[in-house]
VMD Tcl script that builds the backbone (N, CA, C; Angstrom):
set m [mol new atoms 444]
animate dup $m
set s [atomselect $m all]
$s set {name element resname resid chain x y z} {
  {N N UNK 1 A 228.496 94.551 334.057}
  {CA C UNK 1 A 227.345 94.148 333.276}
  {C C UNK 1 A 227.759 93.768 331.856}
  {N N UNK 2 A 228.712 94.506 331.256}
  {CA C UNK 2 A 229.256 94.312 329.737}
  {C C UNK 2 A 229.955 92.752 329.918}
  {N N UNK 3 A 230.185 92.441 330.854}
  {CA C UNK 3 A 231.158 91.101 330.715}
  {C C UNK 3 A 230.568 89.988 330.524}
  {N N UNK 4 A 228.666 90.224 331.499}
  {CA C UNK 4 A 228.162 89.328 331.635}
  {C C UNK 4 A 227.341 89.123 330.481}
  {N N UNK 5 A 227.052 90.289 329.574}
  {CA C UNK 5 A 226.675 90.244 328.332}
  {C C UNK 5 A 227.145 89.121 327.408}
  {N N UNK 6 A 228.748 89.759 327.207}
  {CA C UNK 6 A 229.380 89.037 326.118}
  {C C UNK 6 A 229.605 87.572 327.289}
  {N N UNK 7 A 229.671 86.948 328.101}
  {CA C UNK 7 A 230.015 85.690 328.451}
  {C C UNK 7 A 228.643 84.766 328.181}
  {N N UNK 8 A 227.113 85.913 328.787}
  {CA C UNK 8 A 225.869 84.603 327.709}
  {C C UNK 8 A 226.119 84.254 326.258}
  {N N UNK 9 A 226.832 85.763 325.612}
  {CA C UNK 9 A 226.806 85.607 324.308}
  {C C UNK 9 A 227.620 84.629 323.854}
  {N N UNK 10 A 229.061 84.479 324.287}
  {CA C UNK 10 A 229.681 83.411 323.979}
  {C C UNK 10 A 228.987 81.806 324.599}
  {N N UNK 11 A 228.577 81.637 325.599}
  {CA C UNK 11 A 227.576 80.909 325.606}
  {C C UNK 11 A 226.578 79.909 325.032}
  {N N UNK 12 A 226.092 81.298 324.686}
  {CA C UNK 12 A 225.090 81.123 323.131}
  {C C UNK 12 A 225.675 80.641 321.663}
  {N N UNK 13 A 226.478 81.440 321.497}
  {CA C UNK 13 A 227.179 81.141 320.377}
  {C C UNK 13 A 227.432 79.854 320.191}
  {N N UNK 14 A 228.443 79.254 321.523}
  {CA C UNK 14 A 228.971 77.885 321.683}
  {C C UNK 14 A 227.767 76.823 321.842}
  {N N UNK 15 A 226.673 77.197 322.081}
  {CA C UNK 15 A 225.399 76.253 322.427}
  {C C UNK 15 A 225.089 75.903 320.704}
  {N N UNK 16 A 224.688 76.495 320.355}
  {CA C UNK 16 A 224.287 77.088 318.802}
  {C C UNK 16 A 225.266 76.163 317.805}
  {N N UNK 17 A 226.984 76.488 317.965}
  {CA C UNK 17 A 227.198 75.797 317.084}
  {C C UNK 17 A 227.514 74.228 317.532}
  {N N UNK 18 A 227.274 74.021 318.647}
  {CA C UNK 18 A 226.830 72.095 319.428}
  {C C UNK 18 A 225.841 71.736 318.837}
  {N N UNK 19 A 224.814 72.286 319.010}
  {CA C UNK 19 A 223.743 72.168 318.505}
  {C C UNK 19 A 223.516 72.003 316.997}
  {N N UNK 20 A 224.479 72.481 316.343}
  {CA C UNK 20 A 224.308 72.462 314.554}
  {C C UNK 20 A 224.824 70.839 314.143}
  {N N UNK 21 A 226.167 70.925 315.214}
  {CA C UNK 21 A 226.608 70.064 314.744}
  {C C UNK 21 A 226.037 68.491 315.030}
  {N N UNK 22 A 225.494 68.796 316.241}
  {CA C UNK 22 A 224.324 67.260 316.405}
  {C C UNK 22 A 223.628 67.393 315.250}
  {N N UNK 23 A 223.078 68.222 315.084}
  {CA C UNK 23 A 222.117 68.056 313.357}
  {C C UNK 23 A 222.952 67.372 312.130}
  {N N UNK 24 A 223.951 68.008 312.267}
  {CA C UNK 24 A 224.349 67.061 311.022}
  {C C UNK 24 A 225.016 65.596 311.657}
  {N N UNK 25 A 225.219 65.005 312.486}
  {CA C UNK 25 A 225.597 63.848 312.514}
  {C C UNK 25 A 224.336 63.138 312.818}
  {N N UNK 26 A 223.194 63.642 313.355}
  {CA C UNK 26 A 221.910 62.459 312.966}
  {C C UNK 26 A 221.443 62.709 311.649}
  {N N UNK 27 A 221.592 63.743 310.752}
  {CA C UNK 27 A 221.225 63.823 309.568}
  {C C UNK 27 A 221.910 62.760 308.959}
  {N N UNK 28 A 223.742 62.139 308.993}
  {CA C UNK 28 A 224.304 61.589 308.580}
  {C C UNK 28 A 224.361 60.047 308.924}
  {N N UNK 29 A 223.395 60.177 310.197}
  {CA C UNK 29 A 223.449 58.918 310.482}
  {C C UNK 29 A 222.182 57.858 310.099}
  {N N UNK 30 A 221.234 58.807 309.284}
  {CA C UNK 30 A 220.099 58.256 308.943}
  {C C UNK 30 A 219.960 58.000 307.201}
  {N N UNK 31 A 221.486 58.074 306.774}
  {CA C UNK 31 A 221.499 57.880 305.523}
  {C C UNK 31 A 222.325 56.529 305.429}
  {N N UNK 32 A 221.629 55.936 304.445}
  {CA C UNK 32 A 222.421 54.771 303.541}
  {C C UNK 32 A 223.162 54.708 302.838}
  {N N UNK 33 A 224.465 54.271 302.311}
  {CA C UNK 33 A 224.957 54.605 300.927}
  {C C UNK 33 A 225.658 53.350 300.949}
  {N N UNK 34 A 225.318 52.833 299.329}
  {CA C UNK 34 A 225.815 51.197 298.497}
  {C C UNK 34 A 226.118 51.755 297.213}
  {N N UNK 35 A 226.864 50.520 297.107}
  {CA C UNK 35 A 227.837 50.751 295.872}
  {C C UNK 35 A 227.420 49.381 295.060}
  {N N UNK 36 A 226.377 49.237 293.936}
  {CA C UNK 36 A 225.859 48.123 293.322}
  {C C UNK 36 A 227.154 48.116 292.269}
  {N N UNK 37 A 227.923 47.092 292.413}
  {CA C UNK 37 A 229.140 46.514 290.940}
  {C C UNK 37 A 228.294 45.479 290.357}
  {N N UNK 38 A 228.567 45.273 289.192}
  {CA C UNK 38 A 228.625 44.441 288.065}
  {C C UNK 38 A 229.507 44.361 286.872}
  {N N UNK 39 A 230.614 43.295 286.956}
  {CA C UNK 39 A 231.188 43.027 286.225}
  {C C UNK 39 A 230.619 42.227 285.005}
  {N N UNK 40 A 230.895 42.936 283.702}
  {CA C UNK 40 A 230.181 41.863 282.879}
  {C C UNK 40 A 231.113 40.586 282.412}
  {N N UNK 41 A 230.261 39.780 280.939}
  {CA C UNK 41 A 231.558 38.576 280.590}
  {C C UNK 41 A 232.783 39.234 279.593}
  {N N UNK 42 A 232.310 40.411 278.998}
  {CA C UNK 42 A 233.144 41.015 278.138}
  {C C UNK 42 A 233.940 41.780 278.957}
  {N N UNK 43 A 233.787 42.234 280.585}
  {CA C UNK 43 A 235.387 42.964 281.106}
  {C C UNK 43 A 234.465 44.583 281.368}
  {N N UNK 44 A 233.341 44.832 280.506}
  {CA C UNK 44 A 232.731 45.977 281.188}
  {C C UNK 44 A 232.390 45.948 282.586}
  {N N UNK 45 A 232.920 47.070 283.408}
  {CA C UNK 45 A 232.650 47.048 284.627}
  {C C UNK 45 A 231.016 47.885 284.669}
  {N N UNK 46 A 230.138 47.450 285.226}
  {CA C UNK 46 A 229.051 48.491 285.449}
  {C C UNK 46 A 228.733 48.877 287.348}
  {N N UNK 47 A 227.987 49.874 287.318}
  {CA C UNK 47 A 228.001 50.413 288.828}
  {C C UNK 47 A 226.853 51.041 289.248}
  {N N UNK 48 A 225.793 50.781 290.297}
  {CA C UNK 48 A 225.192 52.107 290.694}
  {C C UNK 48 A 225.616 52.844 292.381}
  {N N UNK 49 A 225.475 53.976 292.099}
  {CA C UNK 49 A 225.876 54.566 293.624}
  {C C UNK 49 A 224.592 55.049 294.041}
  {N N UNK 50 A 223.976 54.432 295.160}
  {CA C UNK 50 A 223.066 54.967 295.628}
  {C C UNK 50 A 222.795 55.415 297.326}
  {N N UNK 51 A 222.077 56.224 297.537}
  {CA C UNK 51 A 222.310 56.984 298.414}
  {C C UNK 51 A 220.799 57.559 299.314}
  {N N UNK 52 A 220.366 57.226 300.394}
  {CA C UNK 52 A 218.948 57.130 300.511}
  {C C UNK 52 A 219.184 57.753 302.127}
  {N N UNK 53 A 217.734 58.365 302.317}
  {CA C UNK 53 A 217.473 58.666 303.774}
  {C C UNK 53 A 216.194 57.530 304.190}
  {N N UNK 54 A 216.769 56.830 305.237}
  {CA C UNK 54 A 216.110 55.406 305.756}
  {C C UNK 54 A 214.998 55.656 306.626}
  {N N UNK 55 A 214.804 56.927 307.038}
  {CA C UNK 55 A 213.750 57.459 307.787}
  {C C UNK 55 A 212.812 58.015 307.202}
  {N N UNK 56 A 212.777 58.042 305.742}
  {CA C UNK 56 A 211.952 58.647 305.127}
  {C C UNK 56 A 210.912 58.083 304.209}
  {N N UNK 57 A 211.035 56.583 304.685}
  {CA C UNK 57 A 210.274 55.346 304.048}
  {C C UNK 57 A 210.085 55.322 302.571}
  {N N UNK 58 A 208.893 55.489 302.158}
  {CA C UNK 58 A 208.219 55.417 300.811}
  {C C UNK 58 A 208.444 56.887 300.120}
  {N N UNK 59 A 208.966 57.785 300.805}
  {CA C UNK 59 A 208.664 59.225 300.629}
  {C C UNK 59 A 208.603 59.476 299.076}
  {N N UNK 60 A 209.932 59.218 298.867}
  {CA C UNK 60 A 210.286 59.533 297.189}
  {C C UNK 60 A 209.706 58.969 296.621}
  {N N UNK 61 A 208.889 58.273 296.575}
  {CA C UNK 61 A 208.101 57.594 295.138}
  {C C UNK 61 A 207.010 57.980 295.227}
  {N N UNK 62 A 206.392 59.557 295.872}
  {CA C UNK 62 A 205.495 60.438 295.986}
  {C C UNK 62 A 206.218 61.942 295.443}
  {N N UNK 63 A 207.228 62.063 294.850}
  {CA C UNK 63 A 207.894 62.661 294.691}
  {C C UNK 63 A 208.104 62.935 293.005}
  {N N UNK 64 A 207.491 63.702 292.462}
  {CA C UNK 64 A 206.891 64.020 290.672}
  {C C UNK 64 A 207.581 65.362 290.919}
  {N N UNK 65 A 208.223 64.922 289.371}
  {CA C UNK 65 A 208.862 66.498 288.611}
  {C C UNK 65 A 207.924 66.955 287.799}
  {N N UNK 66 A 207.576 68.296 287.791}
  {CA C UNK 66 A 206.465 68.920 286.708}
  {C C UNK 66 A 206.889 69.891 286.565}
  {N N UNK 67 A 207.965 70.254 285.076}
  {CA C UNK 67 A 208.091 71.276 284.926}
  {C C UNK 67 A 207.187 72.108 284.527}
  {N N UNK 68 A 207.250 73.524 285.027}
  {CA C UNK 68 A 206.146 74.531 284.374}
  {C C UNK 68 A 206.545 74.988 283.103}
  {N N UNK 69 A 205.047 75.172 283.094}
  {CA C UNK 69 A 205.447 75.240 280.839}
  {C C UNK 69 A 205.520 76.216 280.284}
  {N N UNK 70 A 205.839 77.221 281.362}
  {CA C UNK 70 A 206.146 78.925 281.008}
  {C C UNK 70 A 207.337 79.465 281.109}
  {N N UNK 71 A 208.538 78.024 281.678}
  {CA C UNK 71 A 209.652 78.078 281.788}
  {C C UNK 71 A 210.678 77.205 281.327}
  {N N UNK 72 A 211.638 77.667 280.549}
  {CA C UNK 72 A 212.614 76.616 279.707}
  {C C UNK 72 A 213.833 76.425 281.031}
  {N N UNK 73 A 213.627 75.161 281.017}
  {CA C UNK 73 A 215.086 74.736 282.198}
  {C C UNK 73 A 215.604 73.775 281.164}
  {N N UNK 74 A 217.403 74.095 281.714}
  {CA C UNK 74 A 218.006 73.248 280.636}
  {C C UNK 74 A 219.264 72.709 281.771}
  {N N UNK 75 A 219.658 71.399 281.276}
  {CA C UNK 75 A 220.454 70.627 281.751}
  {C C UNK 75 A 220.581 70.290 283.264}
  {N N UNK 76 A 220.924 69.885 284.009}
  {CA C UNK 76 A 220.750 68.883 285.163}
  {C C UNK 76 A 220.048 69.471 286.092}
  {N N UNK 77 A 219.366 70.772 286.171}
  {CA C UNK 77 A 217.786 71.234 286.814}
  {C C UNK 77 A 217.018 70.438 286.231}
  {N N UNK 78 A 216.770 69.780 284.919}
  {CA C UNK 78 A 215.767 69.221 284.448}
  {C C UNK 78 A 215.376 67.642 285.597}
  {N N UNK 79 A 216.454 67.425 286.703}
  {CA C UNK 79 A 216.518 66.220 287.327}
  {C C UNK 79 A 216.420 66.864 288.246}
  {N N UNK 80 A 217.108 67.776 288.976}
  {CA C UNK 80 A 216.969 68.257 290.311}
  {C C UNK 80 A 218.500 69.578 289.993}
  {N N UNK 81 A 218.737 69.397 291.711}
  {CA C UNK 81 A 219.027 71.294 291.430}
  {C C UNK 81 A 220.399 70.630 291.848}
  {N N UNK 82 A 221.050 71.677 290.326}
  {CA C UNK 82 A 222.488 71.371 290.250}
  {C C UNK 82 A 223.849 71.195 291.295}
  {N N UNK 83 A 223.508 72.015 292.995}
  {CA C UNK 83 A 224.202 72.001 293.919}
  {C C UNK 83 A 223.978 70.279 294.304}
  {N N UNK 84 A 222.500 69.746 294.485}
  {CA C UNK 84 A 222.495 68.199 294.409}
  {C C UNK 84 A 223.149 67.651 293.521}
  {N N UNK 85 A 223.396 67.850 292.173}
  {CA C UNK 85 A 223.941 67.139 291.601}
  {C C UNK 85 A 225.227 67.156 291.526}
  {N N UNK 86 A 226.425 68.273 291.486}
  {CA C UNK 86 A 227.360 68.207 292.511}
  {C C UNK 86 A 227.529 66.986 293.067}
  {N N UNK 87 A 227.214 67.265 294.125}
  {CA C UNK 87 A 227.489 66.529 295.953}
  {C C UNK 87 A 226.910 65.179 295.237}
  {N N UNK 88 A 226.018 64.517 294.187}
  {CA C UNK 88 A 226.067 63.611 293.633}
  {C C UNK 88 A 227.263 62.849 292.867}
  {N N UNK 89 A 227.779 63.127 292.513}
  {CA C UNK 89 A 229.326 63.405 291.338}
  {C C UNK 89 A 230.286 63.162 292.354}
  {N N UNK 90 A 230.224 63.712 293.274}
  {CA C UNK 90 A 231.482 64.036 294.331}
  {C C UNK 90 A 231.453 63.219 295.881}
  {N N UNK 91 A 230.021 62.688 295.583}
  {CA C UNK 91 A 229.710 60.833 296.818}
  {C C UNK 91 A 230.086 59.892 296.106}
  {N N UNK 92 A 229.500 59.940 294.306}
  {CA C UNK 92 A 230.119 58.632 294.164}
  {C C UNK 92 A 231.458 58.539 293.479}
  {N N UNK 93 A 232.116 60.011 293.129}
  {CA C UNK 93 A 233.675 60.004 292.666}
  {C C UNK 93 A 234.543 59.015 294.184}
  {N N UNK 94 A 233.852 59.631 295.304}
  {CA C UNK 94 A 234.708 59.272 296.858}
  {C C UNK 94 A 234.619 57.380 296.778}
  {N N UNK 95 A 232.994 57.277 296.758}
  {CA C UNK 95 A 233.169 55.844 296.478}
  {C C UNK 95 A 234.059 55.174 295.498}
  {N N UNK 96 A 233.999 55.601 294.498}
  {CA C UNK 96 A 234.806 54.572 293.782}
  {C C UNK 96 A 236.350 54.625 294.018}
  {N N UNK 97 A 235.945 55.761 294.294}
  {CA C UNK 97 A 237.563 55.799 294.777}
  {C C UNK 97 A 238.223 55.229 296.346}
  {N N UNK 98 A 237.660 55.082 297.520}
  {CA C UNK 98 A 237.834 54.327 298.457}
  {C C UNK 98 A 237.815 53.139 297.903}
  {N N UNK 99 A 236.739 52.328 297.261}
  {CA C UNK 99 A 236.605 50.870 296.505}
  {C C UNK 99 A 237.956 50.596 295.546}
  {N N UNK 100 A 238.105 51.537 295.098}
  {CA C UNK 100 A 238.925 51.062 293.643}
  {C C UNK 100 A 238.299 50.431 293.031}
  {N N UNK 101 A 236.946 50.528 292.415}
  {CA C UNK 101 A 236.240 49.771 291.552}
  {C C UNK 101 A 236.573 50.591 290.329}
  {N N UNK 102 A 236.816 52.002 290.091}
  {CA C UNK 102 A 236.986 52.607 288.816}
  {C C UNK 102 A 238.224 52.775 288.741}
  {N N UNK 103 A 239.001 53.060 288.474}
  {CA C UNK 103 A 240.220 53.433 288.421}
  {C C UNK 103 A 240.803 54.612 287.318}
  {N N UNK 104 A 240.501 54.460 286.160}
  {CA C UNK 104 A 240.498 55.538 284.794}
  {C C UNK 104 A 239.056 56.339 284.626}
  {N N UNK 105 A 238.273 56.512 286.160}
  {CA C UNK 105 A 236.777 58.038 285.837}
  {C C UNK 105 A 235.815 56.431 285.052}
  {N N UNK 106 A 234.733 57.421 285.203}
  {CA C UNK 106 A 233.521 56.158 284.824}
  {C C UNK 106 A 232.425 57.192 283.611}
  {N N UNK 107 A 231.917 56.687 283.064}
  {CA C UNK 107 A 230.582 57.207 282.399}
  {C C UNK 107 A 229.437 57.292 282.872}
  {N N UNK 108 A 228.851 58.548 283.080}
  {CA C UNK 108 A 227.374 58.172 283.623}
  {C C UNK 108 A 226.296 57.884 282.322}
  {N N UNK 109 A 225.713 57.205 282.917}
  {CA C UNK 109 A 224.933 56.378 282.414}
  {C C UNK 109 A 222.944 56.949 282.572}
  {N N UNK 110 A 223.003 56.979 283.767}
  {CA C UNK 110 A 221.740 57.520 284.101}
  {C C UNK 110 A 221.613 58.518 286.058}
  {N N UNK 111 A 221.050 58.980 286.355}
  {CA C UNK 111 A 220.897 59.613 287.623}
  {C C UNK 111 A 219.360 59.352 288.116}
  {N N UNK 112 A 219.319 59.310 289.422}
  {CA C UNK 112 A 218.179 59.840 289.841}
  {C C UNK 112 A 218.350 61.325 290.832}
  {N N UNK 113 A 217.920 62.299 290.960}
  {CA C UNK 113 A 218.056 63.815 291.994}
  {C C UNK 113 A 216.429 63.543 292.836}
  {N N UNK 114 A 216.132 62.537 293.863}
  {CA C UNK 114 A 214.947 63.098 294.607}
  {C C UNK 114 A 215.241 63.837 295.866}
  {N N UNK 115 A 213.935 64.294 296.395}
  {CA C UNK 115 A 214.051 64.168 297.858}
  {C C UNK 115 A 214.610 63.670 298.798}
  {N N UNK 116 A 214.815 61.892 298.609}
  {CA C UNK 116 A 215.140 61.430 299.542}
  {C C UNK 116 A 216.492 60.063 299.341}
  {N N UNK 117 A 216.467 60.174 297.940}
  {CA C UNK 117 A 217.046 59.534 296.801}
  {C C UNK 117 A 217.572 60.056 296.170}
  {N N UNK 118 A 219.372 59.497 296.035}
  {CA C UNK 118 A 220.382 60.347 295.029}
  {C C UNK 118 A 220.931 58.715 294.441}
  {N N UNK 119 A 220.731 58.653 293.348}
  {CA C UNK 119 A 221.699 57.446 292.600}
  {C C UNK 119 A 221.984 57.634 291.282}
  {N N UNK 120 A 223.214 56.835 291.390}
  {CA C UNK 120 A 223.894 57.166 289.827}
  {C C UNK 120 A 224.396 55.976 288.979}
  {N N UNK 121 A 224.056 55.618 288.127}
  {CA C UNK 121 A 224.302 54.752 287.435}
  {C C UNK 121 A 225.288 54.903 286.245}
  {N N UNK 122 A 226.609 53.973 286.440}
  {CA C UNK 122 A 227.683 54.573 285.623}
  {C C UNK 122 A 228.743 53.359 284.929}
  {N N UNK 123 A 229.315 53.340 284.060}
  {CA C UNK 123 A 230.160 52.500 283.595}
  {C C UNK 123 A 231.655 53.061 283.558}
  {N N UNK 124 A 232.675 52.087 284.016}
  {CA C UNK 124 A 233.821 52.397 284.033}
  {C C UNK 124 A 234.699 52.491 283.013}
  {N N UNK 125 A 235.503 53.420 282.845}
  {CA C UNK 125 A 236.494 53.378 281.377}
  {C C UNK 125 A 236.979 52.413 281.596}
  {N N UNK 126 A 237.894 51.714 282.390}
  {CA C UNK 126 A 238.874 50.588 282.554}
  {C C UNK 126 A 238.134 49.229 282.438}
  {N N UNK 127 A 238.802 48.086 281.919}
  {CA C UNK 127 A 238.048 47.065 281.752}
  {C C UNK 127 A 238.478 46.114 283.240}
  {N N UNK 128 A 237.452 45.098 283.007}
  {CA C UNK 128 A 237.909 44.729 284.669}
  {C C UNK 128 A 239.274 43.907 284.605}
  {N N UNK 129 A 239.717 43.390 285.401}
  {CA C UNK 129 A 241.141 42.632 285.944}
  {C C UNK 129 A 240.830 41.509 286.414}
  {N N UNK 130 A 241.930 40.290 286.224}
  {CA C UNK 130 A 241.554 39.457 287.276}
  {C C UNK 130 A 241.852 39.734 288.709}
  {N N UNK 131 A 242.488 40.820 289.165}
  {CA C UNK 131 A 241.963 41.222 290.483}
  {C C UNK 131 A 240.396 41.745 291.044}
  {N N UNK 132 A 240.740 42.541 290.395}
  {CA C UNK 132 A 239.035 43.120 290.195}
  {C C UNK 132 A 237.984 42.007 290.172}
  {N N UNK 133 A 238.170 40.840 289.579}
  {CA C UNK 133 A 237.350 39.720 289.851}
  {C C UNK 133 A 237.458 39.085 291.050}
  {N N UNK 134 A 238.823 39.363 291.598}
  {CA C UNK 134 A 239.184 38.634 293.017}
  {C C UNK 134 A 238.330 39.307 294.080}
  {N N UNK 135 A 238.729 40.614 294.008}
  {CA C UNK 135 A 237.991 41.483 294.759}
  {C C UNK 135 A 236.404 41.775 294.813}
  {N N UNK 136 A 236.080 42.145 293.905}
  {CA C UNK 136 A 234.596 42.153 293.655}
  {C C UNK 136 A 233.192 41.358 292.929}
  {N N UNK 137 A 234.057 40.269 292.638}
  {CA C UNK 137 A 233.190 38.924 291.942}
  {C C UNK 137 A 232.455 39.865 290.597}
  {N N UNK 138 A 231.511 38.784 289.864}
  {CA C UNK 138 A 230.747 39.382 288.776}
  {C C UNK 138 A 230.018 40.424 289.287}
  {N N UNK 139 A 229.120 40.263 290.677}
  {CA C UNK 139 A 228.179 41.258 290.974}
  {C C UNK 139 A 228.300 41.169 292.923}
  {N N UNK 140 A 228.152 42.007 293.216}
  {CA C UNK 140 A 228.164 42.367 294.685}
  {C C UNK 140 A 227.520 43.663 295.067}
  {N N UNK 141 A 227.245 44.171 296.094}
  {CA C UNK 141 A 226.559 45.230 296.927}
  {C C UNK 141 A 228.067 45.341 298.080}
  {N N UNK 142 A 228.109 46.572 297.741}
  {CA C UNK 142 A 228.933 46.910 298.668}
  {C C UNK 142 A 228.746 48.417 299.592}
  {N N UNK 143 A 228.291 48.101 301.023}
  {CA C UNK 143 A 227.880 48.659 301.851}
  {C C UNK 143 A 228.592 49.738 302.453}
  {N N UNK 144 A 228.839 50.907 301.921}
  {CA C UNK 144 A 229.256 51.997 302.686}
  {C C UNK 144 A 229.005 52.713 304.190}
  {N N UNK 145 A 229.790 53.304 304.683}
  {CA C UNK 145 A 229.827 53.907 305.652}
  {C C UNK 145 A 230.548 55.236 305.358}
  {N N UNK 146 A 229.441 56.543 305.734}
  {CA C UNK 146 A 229.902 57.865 305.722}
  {C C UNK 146 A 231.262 58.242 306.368}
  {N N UNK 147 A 231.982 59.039 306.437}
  {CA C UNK 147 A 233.414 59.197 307.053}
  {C C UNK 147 A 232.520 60.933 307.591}
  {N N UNK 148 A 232.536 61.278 308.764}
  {CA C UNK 148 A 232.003 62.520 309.507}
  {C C UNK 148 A 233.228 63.029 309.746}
}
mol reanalyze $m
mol bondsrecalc $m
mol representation Tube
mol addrep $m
């Protein structure tokens, strides 16, 4: 009887973590992620990284921050919650770095932290190249694909 215990249990266990892991590859497969470049005429490179769930239509633009006014929040909670912003920092460090659009780290510029919407808007330390023009023209969209 003890054997047949622990053999549902392993079972279970093994069902459980199949099961997790289908969750995260349709979770991953219902996200978007682009890489907006703009090269300017002066050699500034500019960039947004954005990052969206495609199943979730209009969602985020129903989506209001109201801080309560009985509580002081300071620095990137004031946008959303700092573990998002993280994993924000560290999608579009990967992008630019698969692209080679930055090369010397970038400046952020502005963020969005929603629900359903993560983008970052940033300028590059390095000025552009005439490769960099070869490669990525003045302005392009460049269409990512997650690596699972």
């Amino acid at each position: 009887m003890g054997r047949v215990k622990n053999a549902v249990g392993v079972a279970l266990v093994a069902a459980g973590i199949l099961a997790g892991c289908n969750a995260v590859d349709r979770h991953h497969s219902s996200m978007s992620e682009v890489l907006e470049v703009e090269i300017r005429p002066n050699g500034s490179k500019l960039f947004v990284y954005r990052m969206e769930d495609l199943t979730a239509g209009d969602a985020h633009r129903a989506q209001v921050y109201r801080p309560r006014p009985d509580r002081q929040v300071e620095g990137p909670r004031e946008r959303g919650d700092v573990r998002t912003y993280r994993r924000l920092q560290a999608f579009t460090q990967r992008a630019l770095d698969t692209t080679g659009y930055c090369r010397d780290g970038y400046f952020e510029l502005d963020r969005r932290i929603s629900t359903n919407v993560l983008w970052m808007r940033g300028e590059c330390r390095d000025d552009a190249t005439e490769e960099d023009l070869e490669k990525f023209g003045r302005k392009d969209t460049l269409q990512l694909s997650r690596s699972r």
